[in-house]
KENUPA-430363 format. One record per residue: x, y, z of N, C-alpha, C in turn. Coordinates in steps of 0.1 Angstrom, whole numbers, padded with zeros to 4 digits, always signed. Layout:
N
XYZXYZXYZ
...
***
This chain:
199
+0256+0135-1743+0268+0132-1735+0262+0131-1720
+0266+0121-1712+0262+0121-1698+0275+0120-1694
+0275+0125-1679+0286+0133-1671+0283+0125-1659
+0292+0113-1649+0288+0107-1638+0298+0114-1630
+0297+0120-1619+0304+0124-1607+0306+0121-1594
+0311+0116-1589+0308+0112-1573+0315+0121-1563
+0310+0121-1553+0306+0127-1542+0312+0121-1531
+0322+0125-1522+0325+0120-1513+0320+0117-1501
+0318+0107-1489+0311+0112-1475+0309+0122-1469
+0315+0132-1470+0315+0144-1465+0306+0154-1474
+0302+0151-1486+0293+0157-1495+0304+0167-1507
+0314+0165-1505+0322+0173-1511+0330+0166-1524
+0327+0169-1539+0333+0157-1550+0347+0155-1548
+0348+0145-1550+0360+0137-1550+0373+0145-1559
+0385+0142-1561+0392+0150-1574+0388+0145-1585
+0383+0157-1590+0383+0155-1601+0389+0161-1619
+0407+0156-1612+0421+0168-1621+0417+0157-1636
+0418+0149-1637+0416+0137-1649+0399+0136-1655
+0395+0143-1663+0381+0136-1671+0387+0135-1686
+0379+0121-1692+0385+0120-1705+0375+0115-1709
+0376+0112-1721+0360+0113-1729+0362+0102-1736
+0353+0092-1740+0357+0084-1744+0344+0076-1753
+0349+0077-1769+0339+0069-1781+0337+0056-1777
+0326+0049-1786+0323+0034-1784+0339+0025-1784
+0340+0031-1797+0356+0025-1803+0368+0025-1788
+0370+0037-1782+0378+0037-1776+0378+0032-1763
+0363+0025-1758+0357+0023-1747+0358+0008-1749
+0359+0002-1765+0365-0012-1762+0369-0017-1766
+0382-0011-1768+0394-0015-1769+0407-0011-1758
+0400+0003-1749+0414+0005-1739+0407+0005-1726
+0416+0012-1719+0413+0010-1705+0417+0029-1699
+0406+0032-1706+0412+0050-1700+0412+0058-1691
+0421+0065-1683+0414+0069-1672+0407+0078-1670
+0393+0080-1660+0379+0085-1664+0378+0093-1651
+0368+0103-1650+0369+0107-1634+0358+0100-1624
+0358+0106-1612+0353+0098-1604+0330+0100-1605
+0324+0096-1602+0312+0094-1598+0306+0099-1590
+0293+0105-1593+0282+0109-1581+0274+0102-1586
+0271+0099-1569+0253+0091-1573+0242+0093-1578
+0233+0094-1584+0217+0098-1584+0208+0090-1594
+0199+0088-1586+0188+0079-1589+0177+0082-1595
+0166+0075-1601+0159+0085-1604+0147+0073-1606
+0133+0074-1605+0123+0062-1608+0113+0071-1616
+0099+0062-1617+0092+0068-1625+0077+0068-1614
+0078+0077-1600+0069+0080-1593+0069+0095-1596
+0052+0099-1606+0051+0111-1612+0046+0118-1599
+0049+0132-1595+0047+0143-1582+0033+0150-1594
+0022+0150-1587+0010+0159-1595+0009+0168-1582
-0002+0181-1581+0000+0184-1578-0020+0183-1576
-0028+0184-1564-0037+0180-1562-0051+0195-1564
-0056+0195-1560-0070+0207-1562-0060+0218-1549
-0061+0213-1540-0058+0219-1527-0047+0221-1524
-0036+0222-1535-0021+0224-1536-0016+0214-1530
-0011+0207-1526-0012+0192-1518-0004+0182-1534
+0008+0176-1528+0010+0163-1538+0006+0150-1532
+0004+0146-1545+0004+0130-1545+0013+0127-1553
+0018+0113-1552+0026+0105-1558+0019+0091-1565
+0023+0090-1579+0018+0077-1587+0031+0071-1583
+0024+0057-1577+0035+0044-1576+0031+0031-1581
+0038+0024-1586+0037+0013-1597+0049+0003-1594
+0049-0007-1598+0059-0019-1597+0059-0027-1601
+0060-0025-1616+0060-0036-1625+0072-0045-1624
+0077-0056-1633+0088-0061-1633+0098-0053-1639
+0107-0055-1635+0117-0043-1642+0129-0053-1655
+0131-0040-1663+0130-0041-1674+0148-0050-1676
+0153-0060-1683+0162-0063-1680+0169-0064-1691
+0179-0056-1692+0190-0049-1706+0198-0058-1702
+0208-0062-1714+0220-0072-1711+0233-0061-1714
+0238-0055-1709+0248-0041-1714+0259-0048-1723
+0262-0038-1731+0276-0046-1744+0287-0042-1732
+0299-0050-1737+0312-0046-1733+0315-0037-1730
+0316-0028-1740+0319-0011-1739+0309-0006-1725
+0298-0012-1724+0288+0001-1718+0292-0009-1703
+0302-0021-1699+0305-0028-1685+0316-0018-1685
+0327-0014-1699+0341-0011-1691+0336+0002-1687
+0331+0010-1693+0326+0024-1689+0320+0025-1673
+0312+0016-1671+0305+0016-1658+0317+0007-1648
+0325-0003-1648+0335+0001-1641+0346+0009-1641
+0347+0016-1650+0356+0030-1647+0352+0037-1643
+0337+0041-1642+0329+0054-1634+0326+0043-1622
+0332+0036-1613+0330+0033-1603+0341+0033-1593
+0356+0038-1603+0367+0040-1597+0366+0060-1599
+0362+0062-1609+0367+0080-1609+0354+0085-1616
+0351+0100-1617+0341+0103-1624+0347+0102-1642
+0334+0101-1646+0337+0099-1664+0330+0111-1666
+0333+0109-1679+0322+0119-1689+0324+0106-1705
+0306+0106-1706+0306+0094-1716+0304+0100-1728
+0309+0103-1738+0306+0104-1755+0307+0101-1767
+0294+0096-1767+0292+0081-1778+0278+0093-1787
+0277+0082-1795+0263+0089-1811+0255+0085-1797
+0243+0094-1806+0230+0092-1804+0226+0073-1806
+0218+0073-1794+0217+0053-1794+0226+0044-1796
+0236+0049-1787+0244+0041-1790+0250+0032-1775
+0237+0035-1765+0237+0035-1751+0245+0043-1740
+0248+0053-1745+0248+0060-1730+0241+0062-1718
+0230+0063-1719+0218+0061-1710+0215+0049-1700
+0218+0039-1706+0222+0026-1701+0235+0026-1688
+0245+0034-1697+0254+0031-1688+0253+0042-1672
+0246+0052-1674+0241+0059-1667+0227+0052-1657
+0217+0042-1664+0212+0030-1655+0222+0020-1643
+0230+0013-1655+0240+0008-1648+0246+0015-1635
+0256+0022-1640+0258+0034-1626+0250+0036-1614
+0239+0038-1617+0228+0043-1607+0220+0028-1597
+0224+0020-1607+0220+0007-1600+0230+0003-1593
+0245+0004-1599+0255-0001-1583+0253+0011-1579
+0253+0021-1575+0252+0033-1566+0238+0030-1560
+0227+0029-1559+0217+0022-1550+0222+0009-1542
+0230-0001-1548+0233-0011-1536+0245-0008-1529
+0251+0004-1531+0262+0005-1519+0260+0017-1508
+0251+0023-1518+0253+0042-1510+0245+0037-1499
+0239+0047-1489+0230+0050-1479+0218+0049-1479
+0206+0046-1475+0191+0044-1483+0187+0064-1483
+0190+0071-1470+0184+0083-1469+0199+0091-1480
+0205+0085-1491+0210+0091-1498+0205+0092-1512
+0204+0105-1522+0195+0105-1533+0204+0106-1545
+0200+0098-1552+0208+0099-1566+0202+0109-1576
+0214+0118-1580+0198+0128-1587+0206+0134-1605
+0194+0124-1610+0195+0127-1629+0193+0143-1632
+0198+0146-1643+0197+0157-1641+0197+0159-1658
+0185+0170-1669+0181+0166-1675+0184+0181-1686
+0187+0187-1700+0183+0197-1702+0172+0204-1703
+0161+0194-1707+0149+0201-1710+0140+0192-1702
+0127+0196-1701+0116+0186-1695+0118+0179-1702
+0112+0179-1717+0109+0168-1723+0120+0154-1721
+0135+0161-1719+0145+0152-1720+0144+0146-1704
+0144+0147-1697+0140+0145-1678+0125+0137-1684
+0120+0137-1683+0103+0129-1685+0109+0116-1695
+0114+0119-1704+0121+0104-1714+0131+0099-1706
+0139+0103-1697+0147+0094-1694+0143+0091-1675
+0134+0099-1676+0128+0091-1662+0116+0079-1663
+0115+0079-1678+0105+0064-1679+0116+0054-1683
+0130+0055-1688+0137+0046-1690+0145+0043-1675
+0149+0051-1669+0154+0046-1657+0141+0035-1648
+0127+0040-1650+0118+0040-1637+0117+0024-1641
+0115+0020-1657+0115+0012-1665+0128-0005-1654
+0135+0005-1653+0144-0010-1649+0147-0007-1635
+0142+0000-1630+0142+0004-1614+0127+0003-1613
+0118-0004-1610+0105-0003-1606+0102-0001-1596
+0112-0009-1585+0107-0005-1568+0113+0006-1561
+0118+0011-1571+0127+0024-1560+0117+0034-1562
+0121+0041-1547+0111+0052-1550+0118+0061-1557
+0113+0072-1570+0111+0079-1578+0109+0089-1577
+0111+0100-1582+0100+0115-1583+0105+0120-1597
+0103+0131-1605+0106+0140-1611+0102+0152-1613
+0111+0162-1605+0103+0175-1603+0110+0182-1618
+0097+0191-1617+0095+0200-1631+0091+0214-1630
+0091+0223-1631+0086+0235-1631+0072+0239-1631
+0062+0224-1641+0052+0227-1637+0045+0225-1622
+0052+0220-1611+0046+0220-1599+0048+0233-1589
+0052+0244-1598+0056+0254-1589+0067+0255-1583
+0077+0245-1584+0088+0245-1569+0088+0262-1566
+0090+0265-1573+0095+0283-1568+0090+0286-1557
+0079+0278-1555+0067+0290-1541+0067+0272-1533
+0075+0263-1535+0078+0256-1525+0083+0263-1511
+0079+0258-1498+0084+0266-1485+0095+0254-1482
+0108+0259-1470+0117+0252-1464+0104+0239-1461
+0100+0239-1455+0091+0228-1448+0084+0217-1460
+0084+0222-1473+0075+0209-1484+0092+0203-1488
+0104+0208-1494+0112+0203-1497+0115+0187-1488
+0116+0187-1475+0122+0173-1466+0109+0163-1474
+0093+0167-1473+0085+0160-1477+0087+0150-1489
+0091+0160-1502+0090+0158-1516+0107+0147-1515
+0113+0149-1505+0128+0142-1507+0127+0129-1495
+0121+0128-1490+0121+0118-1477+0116+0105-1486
+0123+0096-1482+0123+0088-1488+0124+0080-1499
+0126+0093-1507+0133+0090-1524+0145+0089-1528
+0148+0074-1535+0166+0074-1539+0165+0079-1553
+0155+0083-1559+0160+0090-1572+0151+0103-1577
+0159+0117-1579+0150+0120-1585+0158+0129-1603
+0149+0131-1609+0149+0135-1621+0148+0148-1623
+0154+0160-1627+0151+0173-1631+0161+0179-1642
+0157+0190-1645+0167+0199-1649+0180+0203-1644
+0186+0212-1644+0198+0215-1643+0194+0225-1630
+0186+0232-1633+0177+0246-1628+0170+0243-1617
+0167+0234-1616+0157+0229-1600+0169+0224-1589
+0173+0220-1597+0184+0211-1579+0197+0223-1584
+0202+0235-1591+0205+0245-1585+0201+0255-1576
+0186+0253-1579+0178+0265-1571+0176+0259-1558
+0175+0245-1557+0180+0239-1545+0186+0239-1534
+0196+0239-1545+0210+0240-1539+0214+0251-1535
+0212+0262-1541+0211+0279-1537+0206+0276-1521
+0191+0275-1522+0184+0283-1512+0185+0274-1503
+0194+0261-1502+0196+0254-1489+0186+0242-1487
+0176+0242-1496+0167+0231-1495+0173+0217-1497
+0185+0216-1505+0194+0202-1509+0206+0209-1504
+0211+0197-1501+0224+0201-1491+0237+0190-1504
+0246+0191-1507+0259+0184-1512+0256+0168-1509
+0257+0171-1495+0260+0155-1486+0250+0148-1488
+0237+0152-1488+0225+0144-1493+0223+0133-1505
+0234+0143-1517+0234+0133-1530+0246+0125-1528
+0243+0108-1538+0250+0099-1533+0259+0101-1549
+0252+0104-1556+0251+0104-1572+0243+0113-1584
+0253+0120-1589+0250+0133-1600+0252+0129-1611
+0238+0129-1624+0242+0122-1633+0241+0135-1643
+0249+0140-1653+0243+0153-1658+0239+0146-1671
+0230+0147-1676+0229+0140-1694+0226+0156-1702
+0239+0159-1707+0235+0170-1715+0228+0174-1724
+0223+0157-1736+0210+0154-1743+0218+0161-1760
+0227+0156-1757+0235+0157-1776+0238+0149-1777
***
């Protein structure tokens, strides 16, 4: 199940009293109402971490990958462009997609210094869907932080580094709340929150 929420200018989510859930079947055949949207982005520029504690960034720019979306996965992505949703459909049956979708009109409207941020249960789940997003987003800049790079012993001063510049990044649930705790990610910064709960 992925979860799209949006975020108002002020950094603060929009209301969100109405979320409803909604199967393939029900997604095309009605018109239901869904809650509102956050932004976040996410590419596939991998953060290593170097000899001398120091990152680098892998960047690439292939042609990006081009999905034709079904019906169901258009009405879903214009209902999460009026309110946030929560999408639940089977396993492959594109949710992920519509969560691409999303994050691609949320790149051509939001702010460029605004970050769209995926949000993953497990690494392994964050690492697979950061090669599918990065997949049809080639030129955006990217990151996906993970636990293996230490964030913990990150200082105030590497956070602006690792985020300047980037409209998407990829993690757990656990990194951009520790974030978000210690003041390194601020509300207002994200344009778009994608949660994929990975059932």
């Amino acid at each position: 199940m992925a979860t799209l929420r949006s975020l108002s200018p002020e950094g603060g989510s929009s209301d969100s009293s109405s979320v409803e859930k909604l199967s393939v079947d029900e997604a095309a055949t009605s018109t239901p109402e869904i809650v509102e949207t956050v932004s976040v982005i996410v590419t596939d520029d991998i953060i290593k971490t170097t000899g001398d504690g120091t990152l680098e960034e892998k960047e690439e720019s292939p042609a990006p990958e081009i999905i034709n979306p079904r019906a169901y996965q258009r009405e879903m992505l214009e209902q999460s462009l009026e309110r946030n949703v929560i999408v639940a459909m089977d396993t492959g049956s594109g949710k992920t997609q519509v969560a691409v979708l999303r994050i691609q009109a949320e790149l051509e409207k939001c702010s460029p210094d605004k970050i769209i941020w995926f949000l993953g249960k497990t690494v392994s789940l964050c690492e697979q869907q950061f090669k599918v997003i990065q997949k049809q987003n080639p030129s955006v800049s990217m990151k996906i932080l993970t636990g293996q790079l230490n964030i913990d012993a990150w200082s105030p001063e590497v956070w602006p580094k690792i985020l300047g510049g980037t409209r998407i990044i990829v993690s757990t649930f656990e990194i951009l709340h520790d974030a978000l705790t210690h003041g390194f990610v601020k509300m207002g910064m994200l344009a778009l929150i994608v949660f994929d709960e990975g059932t």
